[in-house]
PALOBA-489046 format. One record per residue (C-alpha): residue in one letter; x, y, z. Coordinates in nm, 3 decimals. Each point is the difference from the previous one (the first is absolute). Layout:
<rs>
  aa        X        Y        Z
   A        X        Y        Z
...
</rs>
This chain:
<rs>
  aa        X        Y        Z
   X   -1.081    1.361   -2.208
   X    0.228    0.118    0.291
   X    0.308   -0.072    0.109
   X    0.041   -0.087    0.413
   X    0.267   -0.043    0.211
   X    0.007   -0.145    0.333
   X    0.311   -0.026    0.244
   X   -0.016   -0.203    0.303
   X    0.205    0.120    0.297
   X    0.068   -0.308    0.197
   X    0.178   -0.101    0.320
   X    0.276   -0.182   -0.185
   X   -0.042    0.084   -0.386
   X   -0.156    0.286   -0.203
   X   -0.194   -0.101   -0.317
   X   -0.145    0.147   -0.282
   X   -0.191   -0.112   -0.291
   X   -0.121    0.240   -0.287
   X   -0.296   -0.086   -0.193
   X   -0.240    0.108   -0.276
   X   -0.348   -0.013    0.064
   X   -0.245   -0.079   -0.310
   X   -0.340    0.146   -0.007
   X   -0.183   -0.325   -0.008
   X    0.158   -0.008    0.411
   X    0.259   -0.284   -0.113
   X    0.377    0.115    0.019
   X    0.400   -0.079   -0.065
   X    0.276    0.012    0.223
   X    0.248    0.181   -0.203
   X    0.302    0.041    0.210
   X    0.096   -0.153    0.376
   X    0.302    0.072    0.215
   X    0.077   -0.106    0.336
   X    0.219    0.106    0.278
   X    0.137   -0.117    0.339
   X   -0.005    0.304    0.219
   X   -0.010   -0.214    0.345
   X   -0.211    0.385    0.070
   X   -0.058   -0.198    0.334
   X    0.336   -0.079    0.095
   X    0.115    0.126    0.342
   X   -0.347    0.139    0.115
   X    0.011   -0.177    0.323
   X   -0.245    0.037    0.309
   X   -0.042    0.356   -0.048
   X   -0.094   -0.056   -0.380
   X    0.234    0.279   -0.135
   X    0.077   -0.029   -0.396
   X    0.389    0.017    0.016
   X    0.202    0.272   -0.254
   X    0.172   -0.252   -0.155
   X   -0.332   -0.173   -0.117
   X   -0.165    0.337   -0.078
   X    0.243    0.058   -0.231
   X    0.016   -0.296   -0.203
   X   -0.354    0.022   -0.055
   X   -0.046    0.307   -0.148
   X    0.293   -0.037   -0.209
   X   -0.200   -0.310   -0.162
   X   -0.346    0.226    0.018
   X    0.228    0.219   -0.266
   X    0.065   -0.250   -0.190
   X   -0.376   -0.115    0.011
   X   -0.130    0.370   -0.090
   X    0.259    0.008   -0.312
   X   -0.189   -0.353   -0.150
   X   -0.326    0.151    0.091
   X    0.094    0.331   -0.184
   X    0.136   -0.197   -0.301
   X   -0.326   -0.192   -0.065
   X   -0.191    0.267    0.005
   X   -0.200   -0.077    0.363
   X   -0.329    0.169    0.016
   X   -0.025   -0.098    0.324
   X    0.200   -0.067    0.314
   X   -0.091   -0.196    0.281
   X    0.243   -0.036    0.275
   X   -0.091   -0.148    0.369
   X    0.225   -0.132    0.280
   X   -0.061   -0.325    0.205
   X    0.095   -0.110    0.339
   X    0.350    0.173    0.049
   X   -0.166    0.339   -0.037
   X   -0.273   -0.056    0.132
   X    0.133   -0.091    0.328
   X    0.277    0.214    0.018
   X   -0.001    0.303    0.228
   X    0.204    0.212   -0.281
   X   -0.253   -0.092   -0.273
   X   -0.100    0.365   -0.083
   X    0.361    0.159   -0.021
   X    0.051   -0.293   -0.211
   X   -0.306    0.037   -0.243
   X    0.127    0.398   -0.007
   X    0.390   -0.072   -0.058
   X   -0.156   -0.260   -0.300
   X   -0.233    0.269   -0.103
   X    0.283    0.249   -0.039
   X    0.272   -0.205   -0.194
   X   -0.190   -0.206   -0.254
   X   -0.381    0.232    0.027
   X   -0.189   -0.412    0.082
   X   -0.241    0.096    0.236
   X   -0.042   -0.309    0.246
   X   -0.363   -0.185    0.080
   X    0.058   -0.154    0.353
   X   -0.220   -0.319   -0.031
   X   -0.188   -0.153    0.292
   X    0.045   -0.356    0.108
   X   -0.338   -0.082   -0.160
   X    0.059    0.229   -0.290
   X    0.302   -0.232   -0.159
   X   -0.264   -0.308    0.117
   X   -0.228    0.057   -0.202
   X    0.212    0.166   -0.276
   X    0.163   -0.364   -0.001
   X   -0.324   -0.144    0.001
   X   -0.130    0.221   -0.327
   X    0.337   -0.137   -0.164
   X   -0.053   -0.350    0.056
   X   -0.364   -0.046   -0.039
   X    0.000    0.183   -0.317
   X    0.327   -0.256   -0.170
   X   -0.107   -0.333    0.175
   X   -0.265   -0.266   -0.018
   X   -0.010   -0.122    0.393
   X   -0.301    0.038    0.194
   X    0.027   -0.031    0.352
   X    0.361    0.048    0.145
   X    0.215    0.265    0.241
   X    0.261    0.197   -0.171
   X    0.338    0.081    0.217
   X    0.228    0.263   -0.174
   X    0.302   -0.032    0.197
   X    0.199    0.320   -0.046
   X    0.315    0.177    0.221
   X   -0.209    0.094    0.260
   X   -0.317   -0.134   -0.006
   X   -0.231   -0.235   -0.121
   X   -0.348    0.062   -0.160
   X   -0.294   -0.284    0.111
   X   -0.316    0.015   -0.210
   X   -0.259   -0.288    0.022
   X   -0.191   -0.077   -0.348
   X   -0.323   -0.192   -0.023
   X   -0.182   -0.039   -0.311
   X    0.267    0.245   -0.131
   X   -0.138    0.275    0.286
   X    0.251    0.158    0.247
   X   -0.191   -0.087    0.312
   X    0.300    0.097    0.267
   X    0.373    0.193   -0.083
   X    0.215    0.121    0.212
   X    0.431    0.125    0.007
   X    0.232   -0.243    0.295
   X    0.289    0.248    0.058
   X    0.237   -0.303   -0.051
   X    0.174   -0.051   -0.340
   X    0.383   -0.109   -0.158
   X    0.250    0.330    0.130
   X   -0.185    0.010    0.386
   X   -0.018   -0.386    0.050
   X    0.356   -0.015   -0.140
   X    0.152    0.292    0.193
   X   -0.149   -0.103    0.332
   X    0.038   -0.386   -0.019
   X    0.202   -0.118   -0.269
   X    0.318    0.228    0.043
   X    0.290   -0.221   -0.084
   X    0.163   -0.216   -0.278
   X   -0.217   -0.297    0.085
   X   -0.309   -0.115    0.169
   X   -0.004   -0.136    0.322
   X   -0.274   -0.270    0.128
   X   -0.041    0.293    0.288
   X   -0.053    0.267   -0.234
   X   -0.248   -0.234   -0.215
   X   -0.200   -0.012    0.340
   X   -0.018    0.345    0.123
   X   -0.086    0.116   -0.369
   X   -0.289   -0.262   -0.056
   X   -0.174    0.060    0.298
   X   -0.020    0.311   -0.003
   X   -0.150    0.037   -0.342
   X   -0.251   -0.318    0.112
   X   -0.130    0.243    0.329
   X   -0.046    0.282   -0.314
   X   -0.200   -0.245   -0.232
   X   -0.175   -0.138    0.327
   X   -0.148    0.358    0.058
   X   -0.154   -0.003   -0.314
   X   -0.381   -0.153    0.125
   X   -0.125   -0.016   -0.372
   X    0.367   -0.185   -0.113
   X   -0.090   -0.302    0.267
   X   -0.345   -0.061   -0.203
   X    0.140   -0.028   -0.370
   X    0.151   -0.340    0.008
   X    0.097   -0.206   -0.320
   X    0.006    0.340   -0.230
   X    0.268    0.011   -0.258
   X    0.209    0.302    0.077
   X    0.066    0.257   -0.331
   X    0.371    0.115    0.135
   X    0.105    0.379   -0.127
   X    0.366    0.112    0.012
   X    0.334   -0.021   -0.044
   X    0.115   -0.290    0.264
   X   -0.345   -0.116   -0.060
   X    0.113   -0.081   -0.377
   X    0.318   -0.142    0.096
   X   -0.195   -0.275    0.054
   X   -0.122   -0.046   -0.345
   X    0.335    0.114   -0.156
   X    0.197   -0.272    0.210
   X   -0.252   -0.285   -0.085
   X   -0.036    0.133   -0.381
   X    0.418   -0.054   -0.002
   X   -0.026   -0.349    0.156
   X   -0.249   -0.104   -0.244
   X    0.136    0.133   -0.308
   X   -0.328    0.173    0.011
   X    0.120    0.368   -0.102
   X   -0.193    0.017   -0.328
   X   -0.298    0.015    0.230
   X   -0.094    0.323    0.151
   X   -0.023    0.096    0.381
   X   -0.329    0.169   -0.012
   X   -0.197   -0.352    0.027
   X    0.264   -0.152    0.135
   X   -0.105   -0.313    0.257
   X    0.147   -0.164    0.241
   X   -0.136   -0.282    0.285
   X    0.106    0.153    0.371
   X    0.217   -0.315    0.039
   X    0.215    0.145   -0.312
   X    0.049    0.339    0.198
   X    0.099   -0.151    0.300
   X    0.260   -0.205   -0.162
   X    0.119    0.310   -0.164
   X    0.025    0.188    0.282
   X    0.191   -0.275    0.238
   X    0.269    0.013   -0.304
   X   -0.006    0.404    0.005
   X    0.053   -0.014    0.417
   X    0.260   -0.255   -0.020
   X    0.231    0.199   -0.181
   X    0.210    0.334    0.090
   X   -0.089    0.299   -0.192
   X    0.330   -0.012   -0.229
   X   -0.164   -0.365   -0.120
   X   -0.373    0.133    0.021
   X    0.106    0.227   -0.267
   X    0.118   -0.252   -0.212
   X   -0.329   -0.192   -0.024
   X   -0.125    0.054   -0.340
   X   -0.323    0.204    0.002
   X    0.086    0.152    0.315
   X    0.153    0.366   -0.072
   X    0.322    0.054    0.142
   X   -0.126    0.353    0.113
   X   -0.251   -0.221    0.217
   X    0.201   -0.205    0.178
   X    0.013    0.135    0.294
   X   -0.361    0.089    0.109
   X   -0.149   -0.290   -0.194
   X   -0.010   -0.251    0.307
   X   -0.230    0.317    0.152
   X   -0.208    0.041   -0.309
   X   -0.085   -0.368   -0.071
   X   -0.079   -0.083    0.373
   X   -0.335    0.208    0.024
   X   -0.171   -0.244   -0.382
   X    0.166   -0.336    0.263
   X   -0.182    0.149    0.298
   X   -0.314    0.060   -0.186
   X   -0.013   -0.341   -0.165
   X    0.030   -0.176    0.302
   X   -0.241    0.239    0.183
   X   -0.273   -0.024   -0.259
   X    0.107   -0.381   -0.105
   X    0.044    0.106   -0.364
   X   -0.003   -0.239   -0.264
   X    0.203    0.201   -0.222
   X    0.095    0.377   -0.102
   X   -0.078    0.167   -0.322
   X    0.270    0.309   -0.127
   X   -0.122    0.282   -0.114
   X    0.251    0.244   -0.231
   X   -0.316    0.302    0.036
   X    0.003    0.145    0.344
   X   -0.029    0.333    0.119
   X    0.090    0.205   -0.303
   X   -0.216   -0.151   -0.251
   X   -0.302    0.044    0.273
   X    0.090    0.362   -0.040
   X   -0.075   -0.068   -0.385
   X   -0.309   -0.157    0.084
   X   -0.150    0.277    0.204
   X    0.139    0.278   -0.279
   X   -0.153   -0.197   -0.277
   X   -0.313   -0.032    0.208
   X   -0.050    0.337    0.111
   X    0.063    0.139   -0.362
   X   -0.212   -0.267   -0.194
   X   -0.251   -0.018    0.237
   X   -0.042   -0.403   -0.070
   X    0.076   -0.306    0.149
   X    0.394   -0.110   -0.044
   X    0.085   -0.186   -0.327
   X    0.291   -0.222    0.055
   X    0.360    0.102   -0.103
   X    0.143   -0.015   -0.392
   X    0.180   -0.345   -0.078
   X    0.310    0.055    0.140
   X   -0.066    0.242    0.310
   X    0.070   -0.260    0.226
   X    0.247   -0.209   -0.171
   X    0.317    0.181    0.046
   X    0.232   -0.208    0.266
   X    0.302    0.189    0.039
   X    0.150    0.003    0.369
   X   -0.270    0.263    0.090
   X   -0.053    0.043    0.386
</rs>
């Protein structure tokens, strides 16, 4: 039995999620915190983290190595997405972060968080042929499934802080700015040769905006006794959501219940990628997964040190629906 923890560096927020592993490969989440850092804020066209940003993140990555200490972590597994990976400063950064809280940062690969998302959500769902999106603050993770196989993956350098920071800058949304921004994820998704041939697949949608979905509908409903991870909903459902998100200002996007306050300002840019993908791939419906990146990290640990196939997650891994990111 071990204890693992696993933080998630992100664009927009920093996660963690501490676990115990059981010998029999199954595990726990024991304790999960969450953080919007916005690490990505500011980078611009020359992809430069900014001080400002640098600095509220490792304050949180403190706070994250003081949980980690208190339960005991065996193991620590930290890695950084799309904001450091792209940014020109990412190895002062992973050296400053080294030096104040001792985390030594994994720079993942495009691919790398694919298919870690992929390991997350094959191992906690039942679907069998569909394309996950994880839409996070800087990019979005594509991974085609068939017969629960990852034949194609791949990272768009598009997500919820760049698409909001370079086309969605004001109070509201403009008709103009609608445009601009939907085209020019289409041309993305259009490059994508394998995307073009995967028509009618139901799309498994990872991440924070991603969820908003789910939480928004789940509100509407009266629903909230059921969890996200599972969640469904038809592609007609998300666009009606979304033409109420875009028709409000970000003062009454943030009253929307399910939709975070914190969010309310980037999360025109982080649902449009799931509305460009459902129209690209004509969709029939999405599927939320709660699992993404971090418990794929548990998957591989619990695979490498059992040496056997996964065995799904304890009752109750997956059922905790707080306003995680």
């Amino acid at each position: 039995m071990a204890v693992i923890t696993v933080i998630d560096l992100g664009s927009n927020s920093t996660r963690m999620t501490i676990s115990r592993v059981h010998h029999d490969g199954s595990y726990e989440a024991l304790y999960r915190d969450q953080s919007m850092v916005r690490l990505s804020e500011g980078m611009g066209i020359d992809k430069t983290l900014q001080k400002p940003a640098m600095a509220r993140t490792i304050k949180i990555m403190q706070t994250f190595m003081a949980a980690a200490k208190k339960y005991q972590t065996d193991q620590l597994i930290a890695v950084a997405t799309a904001a450091v990976r792209q940014a020109q400063n990412a190895d002062a950064f992973s050296k400053l972060l080294k030096k104040e809280t001792g985390i030594t940062l994994r720079i993942l690969s495009g691919d790398e968080e694919a298919y870690y998302d992929y390991l997350a959500v094959i191992n906690t769902l039942p679907t069998e042929d569909f394309v996950i999106m994880d839409t996070g603050g800087g990019s979005v993770e594509l991974v085609q499934v068939q017969g629960r196989k990852a034949m194609q993956m791949l990272s768009v350098p598009i997500g919820a802080v760049n698409l909001s920071e370079t086309f969605f800058k004001g109070q509201t949304v403009s008709a103009t700015e609608l445009f601009r921004a939907t085209i020019s994820v289409e041309k993305r998704f259009d490059n994508i040769a394998w995307l073009q041939n995967v028509k009618n697949l139901p799309i498994v949608a990872l991440g924070g905006s991603n969820r908003t979905f789910a939480k928004i509908a789940r509100r509407q409903r009266q629903e909230t006794d059921l969890p996200v991870h599972g969640y469904r909903l038809s592609a007609e459902d998300c666009y009606t959501i979304f033409a109420d998100v875009i028709s409000k200002n970000v003062s009454s996007r943030g009253k929307i219940p399910g939709l975070a306050k914190e969010r309310a300002d980037i999360i025109v840019g982080g649902m449009l990628p799931l509305i460009t993908g459902l129209r690209t791939i004509d969709a029939p419906h999405v599927v939320f997964s709660q699992a993404s990146l971090r418990e794929g990290i548990v998957f591989e640990y619990i695979m490498q040190k059992t040496g056997q196939k996964i065995i799904a997650p304890m009752p109750g891994a997956m059922t905790q629906d707080d306003d995680e990111n």
